[in-house]
N, C-alpha and C positions, 0 to 999 in steps of 0.2 A: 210228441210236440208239446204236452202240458204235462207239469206236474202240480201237485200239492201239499200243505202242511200244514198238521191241524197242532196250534201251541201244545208242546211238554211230548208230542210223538214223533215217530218215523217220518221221512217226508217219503208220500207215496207217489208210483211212475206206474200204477197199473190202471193205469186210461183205457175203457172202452168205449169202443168206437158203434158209436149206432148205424152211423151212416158217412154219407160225405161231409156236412154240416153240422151234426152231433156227436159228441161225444158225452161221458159222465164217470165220478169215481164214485166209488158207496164209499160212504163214511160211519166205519163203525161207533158205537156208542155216543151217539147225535149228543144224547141229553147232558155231556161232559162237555163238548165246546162252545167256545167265545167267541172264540176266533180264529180265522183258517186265513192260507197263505194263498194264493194262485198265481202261477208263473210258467213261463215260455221254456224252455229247455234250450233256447237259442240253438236248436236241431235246423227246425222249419217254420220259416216266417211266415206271417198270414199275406196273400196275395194281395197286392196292392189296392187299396180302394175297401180292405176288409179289416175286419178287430172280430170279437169276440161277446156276447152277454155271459156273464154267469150267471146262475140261477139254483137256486135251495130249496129243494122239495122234502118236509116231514111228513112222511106218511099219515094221513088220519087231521092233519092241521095245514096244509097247502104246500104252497110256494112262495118266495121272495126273490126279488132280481139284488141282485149283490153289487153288478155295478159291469163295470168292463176292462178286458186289454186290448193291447194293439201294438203295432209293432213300436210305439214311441213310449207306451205304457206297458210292458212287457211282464211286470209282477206286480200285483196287491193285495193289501192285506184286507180281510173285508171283518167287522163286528156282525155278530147275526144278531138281529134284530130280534125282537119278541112279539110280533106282530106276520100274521101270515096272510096271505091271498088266497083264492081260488087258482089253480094251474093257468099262466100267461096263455091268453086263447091263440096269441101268435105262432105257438108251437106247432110246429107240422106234424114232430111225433111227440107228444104230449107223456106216451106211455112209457116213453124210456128215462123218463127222468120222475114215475112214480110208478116203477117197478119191488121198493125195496118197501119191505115188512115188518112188524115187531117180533123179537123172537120171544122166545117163552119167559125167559128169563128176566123181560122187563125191559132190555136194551132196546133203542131203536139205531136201524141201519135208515139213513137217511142218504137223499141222490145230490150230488154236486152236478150240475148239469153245465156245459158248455156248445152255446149254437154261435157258430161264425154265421157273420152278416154282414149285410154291406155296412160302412161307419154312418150313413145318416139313416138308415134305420136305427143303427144302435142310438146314434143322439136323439131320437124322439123317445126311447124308450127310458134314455137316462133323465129327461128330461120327468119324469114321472118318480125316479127316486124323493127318497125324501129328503130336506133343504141340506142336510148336514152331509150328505153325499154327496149331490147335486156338483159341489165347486169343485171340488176337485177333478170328479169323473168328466165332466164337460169339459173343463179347462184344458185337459190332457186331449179328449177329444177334438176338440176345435183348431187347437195348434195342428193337429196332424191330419184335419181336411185341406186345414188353410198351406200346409208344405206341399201338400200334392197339388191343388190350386195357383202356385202359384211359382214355377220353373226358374223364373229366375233369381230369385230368394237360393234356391236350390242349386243354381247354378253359380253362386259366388261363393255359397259355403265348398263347397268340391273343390272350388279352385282353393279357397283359404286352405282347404286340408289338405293341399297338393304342394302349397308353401310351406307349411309350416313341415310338411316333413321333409321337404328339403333341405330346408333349413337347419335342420337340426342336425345335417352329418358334417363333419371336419370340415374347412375349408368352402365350403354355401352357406356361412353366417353373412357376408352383406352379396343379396343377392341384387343385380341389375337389371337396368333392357339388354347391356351385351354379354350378360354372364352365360356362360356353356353350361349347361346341365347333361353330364351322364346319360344316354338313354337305357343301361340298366337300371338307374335309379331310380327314371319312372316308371321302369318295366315294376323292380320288388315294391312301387306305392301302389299301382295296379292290384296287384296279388292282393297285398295287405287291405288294400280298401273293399276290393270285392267280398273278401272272406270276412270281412267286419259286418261286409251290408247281409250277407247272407246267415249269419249268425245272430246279429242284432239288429237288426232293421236300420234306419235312415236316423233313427235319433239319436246316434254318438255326432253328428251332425251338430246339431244345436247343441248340443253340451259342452263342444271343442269351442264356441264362439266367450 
Protein backbone atom coordinates (compact mmCIF):
# COMPACT_ATOMS: atom_id res chain seq x y z
CA UNK A 1 0.00 0.00 0.00
CA UNK A 2 3.03 2.43 0.87
CA UNK A 3 6.12 2.93 -0.29
CA UNK A 4 9.22 5.25 0.19
CA UNK A 5 12.33 7.24 -0.81
CA UNK A 6 14.97 8.49 0.95
CA UNK A 7 16.83 11.49 -1.59
CA UNK A 8 20.08 10.00 -3.73
CA UNK A 9 18.59 6.00 -2.78
CA UNK A 10 16.51 3.18 -3.93
CA UNK A 11 12.79 3.74 -3.45
CA UNK A 12 11.97 1.09 -0.80
CA UNK A 13 8.38 -1.23 -0.88
CA UNK A 14 9.44 -3.38 2.03
CA UNK A 15 6.42 -2.12 4.42
CA UNK A 16 5.80 -4.00 7.55
CA UNK A 17 2.96 -4.41 8.79
CA UNK A 18 2.35 -4.25 12.62
CA UNK A 19 -0.95 -4.66 12.79
CA UNK A 20 -4.24 -3.45 10.94
CA UNK A 21 -3.53 0.30 11.57
CA UNK A 22 0.42 0.31 11.67
CA UNK A 23 2.75 -0.16 9.58
CA UNK A 24 6.72 1.07 9.43
CA UNK A 25 9.95 0.80 7.04
CA UNK A 26 13.68 1.08 8.85
CA UNK A 27 15.47 3.48 7.38
CA UNK A 28 19.02 2.67 7.20
CA UNK A 29 21.74 5.21 7.86
CA UNK A 30 19.23 7.86 9.51
CA UNK A 31 22.23 10.33 10.21
CA UNK A 32 22.60 10.67 5.94
CA UNK A 33 19.01 12.12 5.41
CA UNK A 34 17.16 15.32 4.69
CA UNK A 35 14.80 14.21 3.25
CA UNK A 36 12.27 11.28 2.45
CA UNK A 37 9.55 10.76 0.00
CA UNK A 38 6.14 8.98 1.31
CA UNK A 39 3.46 7.73 -1.07
CA UNK A 40 0.45 5.37 -1.91
CA UNK A 41 1.41 2.69 -4.49
CA UNK A 42 -2.16 3.65 -5.83
CA UNK A 43 -2.57 -0.43 -4.94
CA UNK A 44 -5.18 0.28 -2.07
CA UNK A 45 -6.81 3.39 -1.01
CA UNK A 46 -7.31 4.23 2.54
CA UNK A 47 -11.17 3.68 3.39
CA UNK A 48 -13.21 6.45 3.19
CA UNK A 49 -13.32 8.83 6.17
CA UNK A 50 -9.50 7.71 6.64
CA UNK A 51 -5.65 9.14 5.73
CA UNK A 52 -2.65 8.43 7.38
CA UNK A 53 0.20 10.23 10.18
CA UNK A 54 3.68 9.62 9.61
CA UNK A 55 5.74 9.65 12.09
CA UNK A 56 10.14 9.47 12.70
CA UNK A 57 11.36 7.83 15.42
CA UNK A 58 15.51 8.03 16.17
CA UNK A 59 16.29 5.75 18.48
CA UNK A 60 18.03 7.41 21.83
CA UNK A 61 16.48 11.14 20.48
CA UNK A 62 12.32 10.50 20.01
CA UNK A 63 9.94 11.14 17.62
CA UNK A 64 8.47 13.62 15.19
CA UNK A 65 5.09 13.72 13.34
CA UNK A 66 6.16 14.47 9.65
CA UNK A 67 2.75 15.31 8.52
CA UNK A 68 0.02 13.31 6.57
CA UNK A 69 -1.57 11.35 3.33
CA UNK A 70 -4.84 10.60 2.14
CA UNK A 71 -6.46 9.51 -0.52
CA UNK A 72 -6.47 13.37 -2.23
CA UNK A 73 -2.88 13.84 -0.85
CA UNK A 74 -1.49 10.62 -1.87
CA UNK A 75 2.46 11.46 -1.82
CA UNK A 76 4.92 13.87 0.26
CA UNK A 77 7.89 14.81 0.53
CA UNK A 78 8.69 15.60 4.31
CA UNK A 79 12.27 17.76 5.68
CA UNK A 80 13.29 16.13 8.93
CA UNK A 81 13.50 18.38 11.39
CA UNK A 82 16.30 18.63 13.98
CA UNK A 83 14.17 18.94 16.88
CA UNK A 84 12.64 15.50 18.47
CA UNK A 85 9.76 14.57 20.99
CA UNK A 86 9.12 12.15 23.40
CA UNK A 87 7.25 8.91 21.55
CA UNK A 88 3.38 10.52 20.41
CA UNK A 89 1.38 8.92 23.62
CA UNK A 90 -1.35 8.46 21.08
CA UNK A 91 0.29 5.46 19.87
CA UNK A 92 -1.54 2.24 20.65
CA UNK A 93 1.73 0.24 19.79
CA UNK A 94 4.29 2.69 20.63
CA UNK A 95 7.01 -0.19 20.46
CA UNK A 96 6.87 -0.90 16.84
CA UNK A 97 7.81 2.29 15.57
CA UNK A 98 10.99 2.30 18.46
CA UNK A 99 12.18 -1.12 17.77
CA UNK A 100 15.36 -0.07 15.64
CA UNK A 101 18.89 0.26 17.15
CA UNK A 102 22.51 1.61 16.71
CA UNK A 103 24.65 -0.73 15.12
CA UNK A 104 28.34 -0.92 16.09
CA UNK A 105 29.52 0.68 13.41
CA UNK A 106 28.10 4.12 14.32
CA UNK A 107 25.00 3.97 11.71
CA UNK A 108 21.77 4.44 13.01
CA UNK A 109 18.53 2.42 11.74
CA UNK A 110 15.78 4.80 12.41
CA UNK A 111 11.49 3.80 12.26
CA UNK A 112 9.24 5.54 9.52
CA UNK A 113 6.24 4.77 11.09
CA UNK A 114 2.73 4.90 9.41
CA UNK A 115 -0.95 4.83 11.70
CA UNK A 116 -4.15 5.10 9.68
CA UNK A 117 -6.70 7.25 11.33
CA UNK A 118 -9.75 8.66 10.99
CA UNK A 119 -9.04 12.45 9.01
CA UNK A 120 -10.17 14.61 12.10
CA UNK A 121 -8.11 12.77 14.34
CA UNK A 122 -5.29 13.36 12.04
CA UNK A 123 -6.36 17.30 11.70
CA UNK A 124 -6.04 17.79 15.39
CA UNK A 125 -2.69 16.22 15.29
CA UNK A 126 -1.57 18.35 12.27
CA UNK A 127 -2.73 20.97 13.92
CA UNK A 128 0.26 20.77 16.45
CA UNK A 129 2.91 20.73 13.51
CA UNK A 130 5.00 23.33 13.29
CA UNK A 131 3.61 26.70 11.25
CA UNK A 132 5.78 26.04 8.13
CA UNK A 133 3.95 22.50 7.85
CA UNK A 134 0.96 23.41 9.22
CA UNK A 135 -0.56 25.13 5.52
CA UNK A 136 -0.07 22.84 3.49
CA UNK A 137 -0.96 19.57 5.50
CA UNK A 138 -4.30 21.17 6.70
CA UNK A 139 -5.26 22.70 3.45
CA UNK A 140 -4.95 19.18 1.74
CA UNK A 141 -6.84 17.95 4.76
CA UNK A 142 -9.68 20.19 4.90
CA UNK A 143 -10.57 19.95 1.15
CA UNK A 144 -11.08 16.27 1.54
CA UNK A 145 -13.29 16.29 4.80
CA UNK A 146 -15.26 19.06 3.14
CA UNK A 147 -15.55 16.49 -0.37
CA UNK A 148 -17.03 13.88 1.77
CA UNK A 149 -19.28 16.44 3.67
CA UNK A 150 -20.57 17.55 1.15
CA UNK A 151 -22.33 15.02 -2.03
CA UNK A 152 -23.49 17.37 -3.97
CA UNK A 153 -20.19 19.21 -4.86
CA UNK A 154 -19.47 15.56 -5.57
CA UNK A 155 -22.13 14.97 -7.43
CA UNK A 156 -21.61 17.60 -10.26
CA UNK A 157 -17.96 16.78 -10.54
CA UNK A 158 -19.10 12.79 -11.62
CA UNK A 159 -21.42 14.27 -14.01
CA UNK A 160 -18.59 16.91 -15.32
CA UNK A 161 -16.39 13.85 -15.85
CA UNK A 162 -19.16 11.82 -17.51
CA UNK A 163 -19.25 14.93 -20.15
CA UNK A 164 -16.22 15.59 -20.78
CA UNK A 165 -15.51 12.13 -21.77
CA UNK A 166 -18.04 11.97 -23.82
CA UNK A 167 -17.17 14.52 -25.37
CA UNK A 168 -14.20 13.89 -26.32
CA UNK A 169 -14.91 10.80 -28.84
CA UNK A 170 -15.81 11.58 -32.80
CA UNK A 171 -19.01 12.84 -33.44
CA UNK A 172 -20.36 13.91 -29.24
CA UNK A 173 -18.35 17.36 -29.68
CA UNK A 174 -21.81 19.45 -29.37
CA UNK A 175 -23.74 17.37 -27.22
CA UNK A 176 -27.67 18.31 -26.53
CA UNK A 177 -31.00 17.50 -24.44
CA UNK A 178 -31.79 15.18 -27.53
CA UNK A 179 -28.53 13.89 -28.27
CA UNK A 180 -28.14 9.70 -28.11
CA UNK A 181 -25.36 8.76 -26.24
CA UNK A 182 -24.07 5.06 -27.00
CA UNK A 183 -24.76 2.86 -23.87
CA UNK A 184 -21.33 1.20 -24.39
CA UNK A 185 -19.98 4.44 -24.01
CA UNK A 186 -21.15 4.82 -20.73
CA UNK A 187 -20.52 1.29 -19.99
CA UNK A 188 -16.15 1.91 -20.92
CA UNK A 189 -16.49 5.57 -18.72
CA UNK A 190 -17.90 3.27 -15.84
CA UNK A 191 -14.84 0.81 -16.10
CA UNK A 192 -12.40 3.78 -16.59
CA UNK A 193 -13.77 5.80 -13.62
CA UNK A 194 -14.14 3.10 -11.14
CA UNK A 195 -10.45 1.92 -11.75
CA UNK A 196 -9.23 5.63 -11.44
CA UNK A 197 -11.29 5.90 -8.07
CA UNK A 198 -9.77 2.68 -7.02
CA UNK A 199 -6.27 3.36 -7.82
CA UNK A 200 -6.23 7.08 -6.85
CA UNK A 201 -8.87 7.91 -4.84
CA UNK A 202 -11.64 10.78 -5.47
CA UNK A 203 -9.04 13.73 -6.09
CA UNK A 204 -8.43 13.30 -10.02
CA UNK A 205 -11.92 14.90 -9.30
CA UNK A 206 -10.99 18.20 -8.39
CA UNK A 207 -8.06 18.45 -10.54
CA UNK A 208 -10.18 17.66 -13.89
CA UNK A 209 -12.32 21.08 -12.79
Amino acid sequence: MFGCCVAGRLLQTNLQQVDETHALFEIPAAEKVNHICVFLLGTIPFPDGYGCTVHFFWPGKGSQVLGMLSNEKPSAIFRLRSTFSTPASGMNTPSAFTSAASSTTGTVTAILGLAIEPLETIAAQMAALPTQTINSTLNALSSSVTRQLDPTILAERVAKHLFNYVSGFAGMENIGPDSLIPVGLIARWYESFTNKLRTVGAGFLEKSE
